[in-house]
C-alpha positions as CSV (number, residue, x, y, z in Angstrom):
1,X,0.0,0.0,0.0
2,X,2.8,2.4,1.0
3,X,4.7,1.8,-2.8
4,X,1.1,1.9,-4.3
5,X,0.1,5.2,-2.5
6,X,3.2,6.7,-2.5
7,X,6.5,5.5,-3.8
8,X,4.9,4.5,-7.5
9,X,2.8,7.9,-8.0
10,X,6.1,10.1,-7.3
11,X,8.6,7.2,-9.5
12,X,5.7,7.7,-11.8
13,X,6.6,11.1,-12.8
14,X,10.4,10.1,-14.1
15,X,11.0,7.9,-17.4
16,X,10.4,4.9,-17.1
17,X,13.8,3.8,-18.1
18,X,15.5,6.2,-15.8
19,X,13.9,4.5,-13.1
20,X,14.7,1.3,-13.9
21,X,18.3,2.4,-14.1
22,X,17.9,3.9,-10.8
23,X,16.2,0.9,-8.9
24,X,19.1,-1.6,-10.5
25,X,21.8,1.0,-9.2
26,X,20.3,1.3,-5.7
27,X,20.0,-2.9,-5.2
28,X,23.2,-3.4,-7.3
29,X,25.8,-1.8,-4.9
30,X,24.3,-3.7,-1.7
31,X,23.5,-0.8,0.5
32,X,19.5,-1.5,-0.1
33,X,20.1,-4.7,-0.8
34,X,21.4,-6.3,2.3
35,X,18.1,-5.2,4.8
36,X,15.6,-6.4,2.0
37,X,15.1,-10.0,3.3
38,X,14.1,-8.7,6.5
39,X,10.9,-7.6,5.2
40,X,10.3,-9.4,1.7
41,X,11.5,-13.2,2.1
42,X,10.0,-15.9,3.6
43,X,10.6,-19.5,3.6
44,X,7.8,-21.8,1.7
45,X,8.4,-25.2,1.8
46,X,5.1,-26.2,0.2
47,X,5.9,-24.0,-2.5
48,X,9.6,-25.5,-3.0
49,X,9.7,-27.0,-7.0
50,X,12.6,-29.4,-8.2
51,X,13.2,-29.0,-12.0
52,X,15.8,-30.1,-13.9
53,X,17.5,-31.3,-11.3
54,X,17.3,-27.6,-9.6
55,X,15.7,-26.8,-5.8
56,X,13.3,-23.6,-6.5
57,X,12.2,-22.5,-3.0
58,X,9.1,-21.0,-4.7
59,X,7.8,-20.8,-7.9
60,X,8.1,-17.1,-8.6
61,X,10.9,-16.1,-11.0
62,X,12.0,-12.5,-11.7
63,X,11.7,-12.6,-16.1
64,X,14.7,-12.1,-18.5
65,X,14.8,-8.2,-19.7
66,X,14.7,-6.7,-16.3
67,X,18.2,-7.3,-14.5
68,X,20.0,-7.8,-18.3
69,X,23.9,-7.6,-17.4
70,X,23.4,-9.2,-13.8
71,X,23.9,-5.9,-12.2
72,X,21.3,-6.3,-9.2
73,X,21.9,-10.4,-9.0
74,X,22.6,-10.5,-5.3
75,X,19.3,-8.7,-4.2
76,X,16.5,-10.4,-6.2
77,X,16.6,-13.8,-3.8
78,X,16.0,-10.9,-1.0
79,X,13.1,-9.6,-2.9
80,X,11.3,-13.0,-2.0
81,X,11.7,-14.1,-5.7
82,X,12.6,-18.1,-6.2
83,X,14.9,-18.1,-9.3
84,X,15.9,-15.0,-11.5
85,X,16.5,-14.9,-15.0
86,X,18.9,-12.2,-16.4
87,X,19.5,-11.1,-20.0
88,X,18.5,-10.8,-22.7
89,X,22.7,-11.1,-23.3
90,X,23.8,-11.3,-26.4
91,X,27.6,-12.1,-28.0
92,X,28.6,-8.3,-28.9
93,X,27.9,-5.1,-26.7
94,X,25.5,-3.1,-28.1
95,X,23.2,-0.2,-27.0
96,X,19.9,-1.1,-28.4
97,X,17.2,1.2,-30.6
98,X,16.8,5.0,-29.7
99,X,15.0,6.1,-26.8
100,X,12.5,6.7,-25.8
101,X,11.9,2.8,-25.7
102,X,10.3,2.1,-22.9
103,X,6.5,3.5,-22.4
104,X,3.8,2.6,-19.3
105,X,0.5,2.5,-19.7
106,X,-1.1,3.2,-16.6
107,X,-4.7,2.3,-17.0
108,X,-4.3,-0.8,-18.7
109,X,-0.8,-2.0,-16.4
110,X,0.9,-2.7,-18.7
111,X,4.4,-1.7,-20.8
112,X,5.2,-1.4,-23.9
113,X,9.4,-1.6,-24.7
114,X,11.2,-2.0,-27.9
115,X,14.8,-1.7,-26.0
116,X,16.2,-3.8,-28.7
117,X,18.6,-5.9,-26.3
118,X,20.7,-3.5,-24.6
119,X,23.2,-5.2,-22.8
120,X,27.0,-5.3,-22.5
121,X,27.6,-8.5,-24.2
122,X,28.8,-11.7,-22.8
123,X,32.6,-11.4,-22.0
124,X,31.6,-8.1,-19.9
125,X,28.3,-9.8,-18.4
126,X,30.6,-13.4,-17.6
127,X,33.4,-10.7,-15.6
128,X,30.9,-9.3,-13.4
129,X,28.9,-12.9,-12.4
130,X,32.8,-13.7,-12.1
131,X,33.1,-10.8,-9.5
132,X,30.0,-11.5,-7.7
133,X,30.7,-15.0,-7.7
134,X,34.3,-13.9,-5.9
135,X,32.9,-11.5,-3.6
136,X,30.6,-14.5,-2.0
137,X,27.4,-12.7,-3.3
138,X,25.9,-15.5,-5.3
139,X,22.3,-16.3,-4.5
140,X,21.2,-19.4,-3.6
141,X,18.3,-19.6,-6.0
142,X,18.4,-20.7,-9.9
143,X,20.0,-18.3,-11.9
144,X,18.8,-18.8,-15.7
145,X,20.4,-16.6,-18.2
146,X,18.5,-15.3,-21.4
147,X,20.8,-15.3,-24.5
148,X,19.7,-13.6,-27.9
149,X,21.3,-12.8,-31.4
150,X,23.6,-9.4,-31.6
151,X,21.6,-7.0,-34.0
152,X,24.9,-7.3,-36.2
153,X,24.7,-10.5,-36.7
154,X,23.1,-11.9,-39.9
155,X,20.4,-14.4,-39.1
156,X,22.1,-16.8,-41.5
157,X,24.9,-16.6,-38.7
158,X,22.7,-16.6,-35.4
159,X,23.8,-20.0,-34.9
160,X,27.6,-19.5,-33.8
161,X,26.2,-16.0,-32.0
162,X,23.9,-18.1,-29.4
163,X,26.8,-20.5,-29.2
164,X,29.3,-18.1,-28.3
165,X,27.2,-16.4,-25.8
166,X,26.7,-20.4,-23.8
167,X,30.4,-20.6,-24.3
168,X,31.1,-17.9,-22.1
169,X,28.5,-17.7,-19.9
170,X,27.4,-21.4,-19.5
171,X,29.7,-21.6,-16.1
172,X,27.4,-18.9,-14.6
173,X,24.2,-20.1,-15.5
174,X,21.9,-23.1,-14.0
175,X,19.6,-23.1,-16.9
176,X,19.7,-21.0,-20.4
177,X,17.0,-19.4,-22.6
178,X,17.1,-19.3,-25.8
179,X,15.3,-15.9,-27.2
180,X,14.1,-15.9,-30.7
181,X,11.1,-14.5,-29.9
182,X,11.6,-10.7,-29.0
183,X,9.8,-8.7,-31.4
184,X,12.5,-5.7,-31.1
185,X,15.5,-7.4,-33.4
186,X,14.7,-7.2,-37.0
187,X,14.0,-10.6,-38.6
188,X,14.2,-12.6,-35.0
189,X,11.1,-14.0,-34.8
190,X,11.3,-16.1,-38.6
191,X,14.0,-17.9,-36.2
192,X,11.0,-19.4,-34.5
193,X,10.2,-22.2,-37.4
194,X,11.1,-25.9,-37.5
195,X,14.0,-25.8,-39.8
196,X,15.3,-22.7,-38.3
197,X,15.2,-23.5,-34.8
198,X,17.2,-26.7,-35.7
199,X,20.2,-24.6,-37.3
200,X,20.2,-22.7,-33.9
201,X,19.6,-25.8,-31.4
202,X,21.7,-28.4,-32.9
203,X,24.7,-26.4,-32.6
204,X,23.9,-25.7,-29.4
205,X,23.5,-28.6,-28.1
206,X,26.5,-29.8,-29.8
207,X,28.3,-27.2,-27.5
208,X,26.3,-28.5,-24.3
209,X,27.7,-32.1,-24.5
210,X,31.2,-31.1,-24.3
211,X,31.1,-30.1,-20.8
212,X,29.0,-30.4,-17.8
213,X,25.0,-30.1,-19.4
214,X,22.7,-27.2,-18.8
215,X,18.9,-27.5,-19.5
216,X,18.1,-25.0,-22.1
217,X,14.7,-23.8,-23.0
218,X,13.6,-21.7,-25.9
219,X,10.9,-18.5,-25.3
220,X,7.6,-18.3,-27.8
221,X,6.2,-15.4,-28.7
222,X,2.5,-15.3,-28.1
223,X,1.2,-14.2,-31.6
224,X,2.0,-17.7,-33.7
225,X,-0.8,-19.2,-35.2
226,X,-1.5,-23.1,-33.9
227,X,-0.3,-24.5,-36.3
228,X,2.9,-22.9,-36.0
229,X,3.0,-23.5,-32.3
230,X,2.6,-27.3,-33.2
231,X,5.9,-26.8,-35.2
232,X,7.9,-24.7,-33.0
233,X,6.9,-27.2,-29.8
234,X,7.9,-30.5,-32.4
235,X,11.4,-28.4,-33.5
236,X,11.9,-27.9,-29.1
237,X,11.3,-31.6,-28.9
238,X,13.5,-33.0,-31.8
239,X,16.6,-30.6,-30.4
240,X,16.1,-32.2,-27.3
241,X,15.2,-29.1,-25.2
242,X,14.6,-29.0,-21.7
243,X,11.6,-26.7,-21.7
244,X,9.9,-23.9,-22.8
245,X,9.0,-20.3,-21.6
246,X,5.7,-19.2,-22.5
247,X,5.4,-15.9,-23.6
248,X,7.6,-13.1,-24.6
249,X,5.8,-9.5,-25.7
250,X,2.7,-9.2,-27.7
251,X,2.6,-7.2,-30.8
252,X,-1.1,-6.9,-30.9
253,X,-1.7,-3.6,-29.5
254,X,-5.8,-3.6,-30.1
255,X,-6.5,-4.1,-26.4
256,X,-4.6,-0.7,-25.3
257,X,-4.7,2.8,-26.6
258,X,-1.1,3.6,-27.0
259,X,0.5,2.1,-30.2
260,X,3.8,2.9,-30.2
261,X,5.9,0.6,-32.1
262,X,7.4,-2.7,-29.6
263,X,6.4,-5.6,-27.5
264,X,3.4,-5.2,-25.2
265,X,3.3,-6.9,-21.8
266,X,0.6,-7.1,-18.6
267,X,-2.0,-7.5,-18.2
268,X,-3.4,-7.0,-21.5
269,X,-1.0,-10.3,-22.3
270,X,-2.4,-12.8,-19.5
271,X,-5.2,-14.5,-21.4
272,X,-3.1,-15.1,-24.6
273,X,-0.1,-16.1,-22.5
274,X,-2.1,-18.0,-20.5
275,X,-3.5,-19.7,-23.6
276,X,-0.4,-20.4,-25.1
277,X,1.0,-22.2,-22.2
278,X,-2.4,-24.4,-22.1
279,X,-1.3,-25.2,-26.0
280,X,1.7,-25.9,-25.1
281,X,1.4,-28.1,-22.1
282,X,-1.3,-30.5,-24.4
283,X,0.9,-30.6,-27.2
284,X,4.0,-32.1,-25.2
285,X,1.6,-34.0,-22.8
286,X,2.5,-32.2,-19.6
287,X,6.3,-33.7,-19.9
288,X,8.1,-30.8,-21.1
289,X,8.1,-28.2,-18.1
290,X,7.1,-24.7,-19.1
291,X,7.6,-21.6,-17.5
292,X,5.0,-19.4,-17.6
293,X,5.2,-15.7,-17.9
294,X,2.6,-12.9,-19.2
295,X,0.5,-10.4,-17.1
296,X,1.1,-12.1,-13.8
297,X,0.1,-9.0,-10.9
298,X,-1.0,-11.7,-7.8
299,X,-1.8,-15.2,-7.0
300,X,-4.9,-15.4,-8.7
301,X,-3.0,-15.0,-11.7
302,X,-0.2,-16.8,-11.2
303,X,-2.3,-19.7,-10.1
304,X,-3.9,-19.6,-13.2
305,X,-0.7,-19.8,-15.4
306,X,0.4,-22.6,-13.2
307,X,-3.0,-24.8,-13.7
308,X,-2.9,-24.6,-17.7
309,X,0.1,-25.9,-17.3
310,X,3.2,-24.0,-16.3
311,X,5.6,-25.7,-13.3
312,X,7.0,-22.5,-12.5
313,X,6.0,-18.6,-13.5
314,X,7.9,-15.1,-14.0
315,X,7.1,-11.5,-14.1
316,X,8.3,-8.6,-15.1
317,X,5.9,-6.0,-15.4
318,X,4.1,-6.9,-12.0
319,X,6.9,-5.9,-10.0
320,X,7.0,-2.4,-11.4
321,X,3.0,-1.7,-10.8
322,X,3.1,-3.5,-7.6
323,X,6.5,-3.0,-6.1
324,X,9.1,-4.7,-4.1
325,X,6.9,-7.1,-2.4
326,X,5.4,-8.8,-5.4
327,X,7.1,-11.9,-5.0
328,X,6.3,-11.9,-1.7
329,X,2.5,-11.1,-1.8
330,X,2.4,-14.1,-4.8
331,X,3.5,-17.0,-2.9
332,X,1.6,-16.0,0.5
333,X,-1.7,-16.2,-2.2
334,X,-0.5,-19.3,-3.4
335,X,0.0,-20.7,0.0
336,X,-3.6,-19.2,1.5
């Protein structure tokens, strides 16, 4: 109530991306971060999932796109959240599209970004987990890392860009995404097919057998026909995947007023996520675990993600409209 009545309203008034930067600089250097389990992390053990071989103490992620070079990773387990996700990280630096990129639309809670995968690439991302590894400030949840293709790269070449980004990362990460969904890289959604998935997976699984094996998802976008989800869920399957993550942004903008250019998310996305993940789950029998992610704001909603079908859920957008104790509030739902 005090974020909602206060805090928000005057954060409100500032960019949204200047905020962001702000709230990743203020958990980041450990000052705010150290007191935060004191009031936003409690222990669930009915809650506690074990996936791929991983313990998640709940089933509340933070979602890929919010902490992208790992900047904030030693406060999200504080925050109450059970496993964080960061990236989207891809091979070479880059700054993204021009700002503004990054727009909130109040009434309808939701956002709508076109960032473009900002990010410092992987060699500066794997020195700082590297750092925060040394300096004993490693959670002790899941840490899944999101990796995506440089804008530079041809998409004839995305192949060898996902697999240089595992190479150098794959010691930091308990489980990897692979993002050919994002509607904000020109051309990186036709990556999303059958054949094209396999010139992406193959390779990287290729990679993945030559050391010690990390489960490795792929992220959907939630605006492919079914028929197309049939494919994309059969090329998951063939590349022997570990899972899937159920949905990036929305381009369909007909729910909301504003129609700037980029991927929507909230809660205008949580039916068609939602429906997605119940596609999904049919198609692969309820073997292949999904993670669920689209318009989640409180335990009704996650609870709904997680009976069509999803083992574990993520959020991104509900923690900026309803503030540090999201994760927190979720799970005590989940548990009532």
């Amino acid at each position: 109530m005090l974020y909602k009545a206060l805090l928000r309203p005057l954060l409100f008034r500032f960019p949204p991306e200047t905020v962001h930067g702000w709230a990743l600089q203020s958990l980041g250097n450990g000052s705010l971060a150290k007191p935060l389990g004191r009031f936003f992390r409690a222990e669930y053990p009915a809650l506690e999932r074990k996936v791929w071989g991983l313990t998640f103490p709940n089933p509340v992620g933070l979602a890929a796109g919010f902490d992208k070079n790992g900047i904030a990773l030693c406060a999200w387990e504080k925050l109450g959240f059970g496993f964080v996700e960061l990236g989207t990280v891809t091979l070479h630096p880059q700054p993204g599209n021009r700002r503004p990129r990054l727009f909130r639309l109040g009434r309808d809670q939701a956002l709508i970004n076109r960032l473009g995968f900002p990010n410092e690439g992987a060699e500066a991302v794997a020195a700082r987990l590297r750092q925060t590894r040394a300096a004993g400030l490693w959670p002790t949840i899941p840490v899944g890392i999101n990796i995506g293709k440089s804008k530079v790269t041809p998409l004839e070449e995305a192949a060898s860009d996902y697999v240089g980004t595992f190479r150098l990362l794959r010691d930091f990460g308990d489980y990897f995404v692979v993002n050919v969904s994002s509607p904000n890289t020109p051309g990186l959604r036709s990556l999303q097919s059958r054949e094209q998935l396999a010139r992406i997976l193959d390779p990287l699984q290729e990679e993945n057998a030559q050391g010690t094996r990390k489960p490795i998802l792929v992220k959907i976008a939630p605006d492919l026909r079914e028929e197309d989800i049939d494919a994309f869920v059969d090329g998951v399957i063939q590349s022997g995947c570990d899972g899937i993550v159920a949905t990036n942004t929305t381009v369909n903008k007909s729910s909301v007023r504003l129609k700037e250019e980029g991927g929507l998310s909230g809660q205008p996305l949580r039916k068609r996520s939602t429906a997605i993940i119940r596609l999904v789950a049919q198609r692969t029998g309820g073997k292949l675990p999904i993670i669920g992610v689209g318009g989640i704001f409180n335990a009704d909603d996650a609870r709904e993600k997680l009976n069509a079908g999803a083992t574990l859920v993520q959020a991104y957008t509900g923690l900026i409209y309803e503030g540090p104790r999201f994760a927190r509030n979720v799970c005590d739902g989940l548990i009532r």
